[in-house]
C-alpha positions in Angstrom: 38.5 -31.9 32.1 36.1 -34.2 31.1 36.5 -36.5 27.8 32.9 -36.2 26.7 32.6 -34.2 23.0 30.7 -30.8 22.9 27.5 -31.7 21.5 26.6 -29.2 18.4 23.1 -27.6 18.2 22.8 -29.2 15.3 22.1 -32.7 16.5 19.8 -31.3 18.8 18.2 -29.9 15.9 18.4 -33.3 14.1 16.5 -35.0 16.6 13.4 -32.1 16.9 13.1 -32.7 13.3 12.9 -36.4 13.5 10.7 -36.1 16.3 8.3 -33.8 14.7 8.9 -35.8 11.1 9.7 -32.6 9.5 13.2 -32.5 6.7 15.9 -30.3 6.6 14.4 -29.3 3.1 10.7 -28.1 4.7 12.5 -26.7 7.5 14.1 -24.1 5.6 11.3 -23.0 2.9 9.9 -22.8 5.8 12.2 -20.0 7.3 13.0 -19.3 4.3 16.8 -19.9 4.4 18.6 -21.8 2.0 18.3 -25.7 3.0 22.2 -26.4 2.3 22.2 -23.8 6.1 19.7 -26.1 7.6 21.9 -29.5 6.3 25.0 -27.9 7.2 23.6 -27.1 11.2 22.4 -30.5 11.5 26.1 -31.7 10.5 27.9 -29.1 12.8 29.5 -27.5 9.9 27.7 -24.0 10.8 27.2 -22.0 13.9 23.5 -20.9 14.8 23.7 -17.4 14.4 20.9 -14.7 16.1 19.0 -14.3 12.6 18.5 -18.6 12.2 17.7 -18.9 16.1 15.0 -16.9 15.5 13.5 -18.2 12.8 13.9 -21.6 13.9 12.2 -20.4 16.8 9.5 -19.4 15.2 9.0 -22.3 13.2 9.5 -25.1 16.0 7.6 -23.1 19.1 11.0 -22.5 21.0 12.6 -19.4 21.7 15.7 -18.2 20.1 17.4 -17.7 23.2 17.1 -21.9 23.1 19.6 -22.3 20.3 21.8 -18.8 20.9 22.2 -20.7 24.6 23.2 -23.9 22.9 25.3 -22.9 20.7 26.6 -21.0 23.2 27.5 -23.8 25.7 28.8 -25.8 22.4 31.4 -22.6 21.5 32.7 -22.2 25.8 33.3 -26.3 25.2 34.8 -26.3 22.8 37.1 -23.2 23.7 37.8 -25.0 27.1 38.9 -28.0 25.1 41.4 -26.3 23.3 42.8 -23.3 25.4 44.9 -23.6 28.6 44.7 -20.9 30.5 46.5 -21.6 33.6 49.3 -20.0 33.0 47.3 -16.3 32.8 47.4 -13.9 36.1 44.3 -12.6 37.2 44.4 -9.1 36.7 41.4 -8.3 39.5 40.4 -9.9 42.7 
């Protein structure tokens, strides 16, 4: 297991925004969503769920499939982190 923290969407996020000079606040009238989602992302307080990866999508040129993947990878990480499962038989195979 590695020590390493599970890196949220949200600072990946962050740093698009940053990069492209664009707030929280304009992010989210521009998806229209309200900008306390968009604040609460970037502080991995909320999940990205399918509805917000696709309108971030749409707004920042990505795909939603981008931030379903990451968020994905952050959730398995997270569950790996916290859940032994060597004690469980495999039932097949």
């Amino acid at each position: 297991m590695s020590n390493i923290e599970p890196i949220h969407p949200g600072e990946h996020l962050a740093e698009i925004l940053e990069e492209l000079g664009i707030s929280q606040y304009r992010l989210a009238k521009a998806i229209d969503t309200p900008p306390r989602r968009i604040n609460e992302i970037v502080h991995g307080k909320r999940s990205i769920t399918a509805d917000t990866a696709l309108r971030i999508g749409k707004a920042l040129g990505t795909t939603p499939e981008y931030w379903l993947n990451l968020q994905r990878m952050y959730d398995l990480d997270v569950a790996r982190a916290a859940t032994d499962v060597r004690a469980i038989e495999p039932l097949v195979g």
